[in-house]
N, C-alpha and C positions, 0 to 999 in steps of 0.2 A: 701785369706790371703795375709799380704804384706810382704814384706820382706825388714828387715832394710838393710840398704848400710854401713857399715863399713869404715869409710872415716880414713886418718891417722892422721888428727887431735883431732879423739874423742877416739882414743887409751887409755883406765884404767890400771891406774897400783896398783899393789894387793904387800903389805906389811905380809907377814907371820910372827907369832912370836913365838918363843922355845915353848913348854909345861911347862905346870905350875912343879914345884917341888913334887907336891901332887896328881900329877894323878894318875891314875890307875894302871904305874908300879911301881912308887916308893913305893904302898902300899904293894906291892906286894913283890918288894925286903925287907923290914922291917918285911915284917913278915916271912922270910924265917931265917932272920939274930936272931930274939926273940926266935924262933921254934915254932912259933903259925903253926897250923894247918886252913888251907887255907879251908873255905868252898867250898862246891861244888858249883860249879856256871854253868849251860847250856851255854854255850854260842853260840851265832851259828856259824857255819862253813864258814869262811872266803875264799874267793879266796887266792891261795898263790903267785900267781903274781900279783903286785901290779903297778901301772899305777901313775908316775909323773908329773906334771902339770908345763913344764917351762916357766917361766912368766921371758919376759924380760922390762925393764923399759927404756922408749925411754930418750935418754939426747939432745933433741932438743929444743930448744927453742918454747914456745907457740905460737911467732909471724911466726910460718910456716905456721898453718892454715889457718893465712890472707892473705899469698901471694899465695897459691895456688888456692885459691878464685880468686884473682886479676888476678891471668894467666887463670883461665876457662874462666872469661868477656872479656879478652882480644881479645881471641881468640876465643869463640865465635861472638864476634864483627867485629874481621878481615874477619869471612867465611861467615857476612851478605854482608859483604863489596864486597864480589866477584859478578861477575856477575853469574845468573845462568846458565843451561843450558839444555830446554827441547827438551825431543824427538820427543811429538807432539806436532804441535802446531792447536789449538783449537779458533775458531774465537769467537769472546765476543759476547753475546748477543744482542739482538737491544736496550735491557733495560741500557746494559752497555755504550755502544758506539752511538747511537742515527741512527746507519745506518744498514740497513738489511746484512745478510752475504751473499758473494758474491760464496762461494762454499759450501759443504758438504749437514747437511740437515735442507736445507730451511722451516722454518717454516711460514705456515700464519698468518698474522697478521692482523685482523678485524681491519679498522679504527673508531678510536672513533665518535662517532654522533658528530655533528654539533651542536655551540651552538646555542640559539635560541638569543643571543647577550643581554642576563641578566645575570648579577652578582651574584644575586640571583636565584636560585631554586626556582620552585613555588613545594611547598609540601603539596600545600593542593588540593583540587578537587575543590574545589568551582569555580574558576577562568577558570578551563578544560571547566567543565560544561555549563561555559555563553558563553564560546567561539563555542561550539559545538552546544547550543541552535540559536546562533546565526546563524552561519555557514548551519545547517541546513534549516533554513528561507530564506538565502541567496540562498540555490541551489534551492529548493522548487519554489521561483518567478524567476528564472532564465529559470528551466524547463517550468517554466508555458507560461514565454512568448516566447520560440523557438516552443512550440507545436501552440501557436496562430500565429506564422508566418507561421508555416506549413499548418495550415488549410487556411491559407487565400491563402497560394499560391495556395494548392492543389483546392480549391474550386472557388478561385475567379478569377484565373490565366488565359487567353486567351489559350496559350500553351495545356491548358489540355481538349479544346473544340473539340469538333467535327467537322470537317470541311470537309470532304468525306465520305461517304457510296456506297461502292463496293458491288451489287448486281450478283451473280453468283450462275449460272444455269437455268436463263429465257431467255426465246427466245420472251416473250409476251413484245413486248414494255411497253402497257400502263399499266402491271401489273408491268414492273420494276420504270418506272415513277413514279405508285404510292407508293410502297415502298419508293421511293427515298425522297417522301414526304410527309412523315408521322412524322416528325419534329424531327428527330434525330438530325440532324446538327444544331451547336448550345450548344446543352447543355453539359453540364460536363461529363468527362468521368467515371468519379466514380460513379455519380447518376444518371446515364443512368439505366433504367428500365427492364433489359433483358429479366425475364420472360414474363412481359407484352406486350413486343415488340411482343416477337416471337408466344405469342398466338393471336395478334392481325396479325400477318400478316398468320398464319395459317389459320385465318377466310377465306381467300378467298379463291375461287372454286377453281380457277387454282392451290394451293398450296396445297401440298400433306405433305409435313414436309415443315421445316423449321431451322436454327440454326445460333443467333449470334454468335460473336466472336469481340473481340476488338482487334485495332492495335493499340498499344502506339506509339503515344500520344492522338492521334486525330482521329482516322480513324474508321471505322466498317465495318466488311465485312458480310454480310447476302447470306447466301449458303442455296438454293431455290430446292427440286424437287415439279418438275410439272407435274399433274397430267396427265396420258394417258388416252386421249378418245378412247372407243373401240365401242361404238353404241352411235346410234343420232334414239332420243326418239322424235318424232314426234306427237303432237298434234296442237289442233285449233287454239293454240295463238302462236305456232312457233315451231321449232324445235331445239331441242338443244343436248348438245353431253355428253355423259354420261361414266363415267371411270367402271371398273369393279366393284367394292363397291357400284355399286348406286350416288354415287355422282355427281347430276346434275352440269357439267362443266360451261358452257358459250352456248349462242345462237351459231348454227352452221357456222355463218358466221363470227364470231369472236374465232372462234376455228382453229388455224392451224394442218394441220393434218389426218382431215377428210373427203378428196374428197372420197375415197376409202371404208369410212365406211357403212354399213349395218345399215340401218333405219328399226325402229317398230314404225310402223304407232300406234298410242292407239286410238281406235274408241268410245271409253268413250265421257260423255258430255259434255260440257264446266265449269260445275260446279264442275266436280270431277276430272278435271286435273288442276284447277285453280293454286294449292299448288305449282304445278310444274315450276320451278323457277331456276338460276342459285344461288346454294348453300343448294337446298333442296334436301331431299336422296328419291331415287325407292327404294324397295324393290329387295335386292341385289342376291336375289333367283330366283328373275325371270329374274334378267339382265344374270345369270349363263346360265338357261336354253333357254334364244334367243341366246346365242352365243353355247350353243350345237346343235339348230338348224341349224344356218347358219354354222356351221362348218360341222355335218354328212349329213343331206340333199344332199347337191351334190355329195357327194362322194358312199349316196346310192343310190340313183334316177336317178342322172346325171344334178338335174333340176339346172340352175347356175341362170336366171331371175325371182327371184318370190321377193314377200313379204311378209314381216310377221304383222299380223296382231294380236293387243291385244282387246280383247272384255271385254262386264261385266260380271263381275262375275254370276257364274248358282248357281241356289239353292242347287243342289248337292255337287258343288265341297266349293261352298264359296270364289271363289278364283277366278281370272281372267282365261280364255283361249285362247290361240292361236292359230290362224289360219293362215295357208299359200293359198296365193291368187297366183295360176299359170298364164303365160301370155294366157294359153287357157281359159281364165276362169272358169274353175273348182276351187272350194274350198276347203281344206281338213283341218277336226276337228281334231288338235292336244289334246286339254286337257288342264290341269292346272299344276301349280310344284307339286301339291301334289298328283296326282291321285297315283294310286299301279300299274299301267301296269309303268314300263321305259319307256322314253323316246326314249331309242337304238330301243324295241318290235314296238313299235308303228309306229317308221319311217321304221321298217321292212316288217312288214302289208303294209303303206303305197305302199311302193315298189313293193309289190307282188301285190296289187290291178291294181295300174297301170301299171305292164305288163300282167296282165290279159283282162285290159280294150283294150291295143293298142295290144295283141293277138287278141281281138274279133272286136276288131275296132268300139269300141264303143266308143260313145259321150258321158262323163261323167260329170256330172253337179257338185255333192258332193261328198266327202270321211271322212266318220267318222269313225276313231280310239282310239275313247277317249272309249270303252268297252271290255279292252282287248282282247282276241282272236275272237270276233263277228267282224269282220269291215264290216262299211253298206256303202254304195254307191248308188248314184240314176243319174239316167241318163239323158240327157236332151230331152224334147218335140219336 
């Protein structure tokens, strides 16, 4: 709700006038004075304190309200005129004053993008689009030709040849020689061949493994084990030297290594050791069982100069047998790898035979222990 303001120039003033002649009491007195008889009338019950209303009427001139008026503007106008006076003071925004505030709280303010130096907005997409179609094209042959500088470097580049091969773990000159020249150097270090290398340089007898490895930029180091000769396999076209696997090594005089080794003579014919060759395999069962001879042999007998002898195969066994050739000439039948007596029983037997024979002081020609617990013996003429 509002509420009006009562100003003193809109002060009403209220004119009251007598009662008419004929109201309600002059009826009253006239008929009191006739001696009329006053009917009954209800009336209702009146407060008997009655409440006056004093109305005064201003005698001011109308032209007050104009000057009162004139003195609010006045005076209003004077208290613009003052300076004011606040208690904080509050620094203007960066909107207001065009500089950031130097205390309270500092707000960020994102700077506007950059224009692209048109007047114009472009608002449509068409324009984005050929720029981007373009642009795209643009990087596309850009990539294309740093990848063709790349391959031409990497591929065609001197830098990335081969120009050393470090061979390491041969003692064989002319197997490291010829590693060395097997045309590595030269070629590019990326399309160098690794597998192919290393199974080509396995191929040889002396190499037992084998493993490149590249040195950037240029370099390759090939790490070599070489095969140990443990027997020198002896037949009619030479002798050669032979690792524990069967693996015919190298002729024995191109073997370093084997002055000290144990020779099996093979008494086979010229056509059934022809096979045997520097890179071709024995049977690596029986290279097992001549080094379990020459290894227990002396240790049960005491014999330290004998030989061992490999013969052909018997119809029984199917298999080759060995034979030890004493320097007294006695011969004694070992057997084959596969017989069912051991190997240990047999050179047991052996041992008991011949302190039997040099208790009785007998000249023993033969000794066969290839029958398990039978061993025969025959003596000489």
């Amino acid at each position: 709700m509002t509420e009006k303001r009562r100003l003193p120039e809109q002060i009403a003033s209220h004119i009251y006038q007598p009662l008419s002649p004929v109201g309600p009491t002059h009826l009253a007195r006239r008929r009191r004075e006739e001696g009329m008889r006053e009917p009954e009338v209800k009336r209702p019950v009146m407060a008997t304190h009655k409440l006056e209303r004093a109305v005064t009427i201003p005698q001011l001139d109308p032209s007050t309200a104009w000057n009162t008026f004139a003195q609010r503007q006045a005076q209003l106008r004077r208290a613009r005129a003052q300076p004011q006076q606040y208690t904080n003071l509050i620094p203007r925004a960066y909107v207001q004053t065009g500089m950031r505030a130097t205390s309270g709280r500092v707000k960020t303010v994102r700077p506007l993008p950059r224009s692209n130096g048109s007047a114009i907005p472009v608002r449509s997409g068409r324009r984005t689009a050929k720029h981007g179609v373009l642009h795209k094209l643009l990087s596309i042959f850009a990539i294309g030709i740093v990848l063709l500088l790349m391959m031409n470097f990497v591929f065609g580049s001197n830098a990335l040849r081969i120009e050393q091969v470090h061979v390491v773990g041969i003692h064989n000159q002319m197997l490291m020689q010829n590693i060395q020249r097997m045309g590595m150097q030269g070629q590019n270090i990326f399309l160098i061949n690794v597998a192919a290398l290393t199974k080509q340089i396995q191929a040889y007898p002396l190499v037992a493994s084998a493993m490149l490895s590249k040195q950037w930029p240029n370099q390759i180091t090939v790490t070599v084990v070489e095969r140990t000769p443990l027997l020198l396999w002896q037949t009619k076209q030479g002798t050669y030297s032979v690792d524990g696997q069967g693996v015919v090594i190298a002729a024995s005089n191109a073997t370093t290594g084997v002055d000290h080794a144990m020779t099996v003579v093979d008494m086979r014919s010229e056509s059934k050791t022809s096979f045997i060759q520097p890179g071709s395999r024995l049977n690596a069962a029986n290279i097992a069982f001549a080094l379990d001879v020459f290894t227990h042999l002396p240790q049960l007998t005491g014999i330290t100069l004998f030989k061992l002898r490999y013969d052909e195969a018997t119809p029984a066994s199917g298999d080759g047998t060995y034979t030890v050739e004493a320097p007294e000439g006695w011969l004694a039948y070992l057997g084959g790898v596969h017989d069912l007596n051991p190997l240990e029983n047999r050179l047991i037997e052996l041992q008991q035979v011949l302190a039997l024979v040099q208790k009785q002081q007998l000249h023993v020609a033969t000794i066969d222990v290839r029958y398990g617990l039978r061993p025969v013996y025959t003596l000489k003429s």
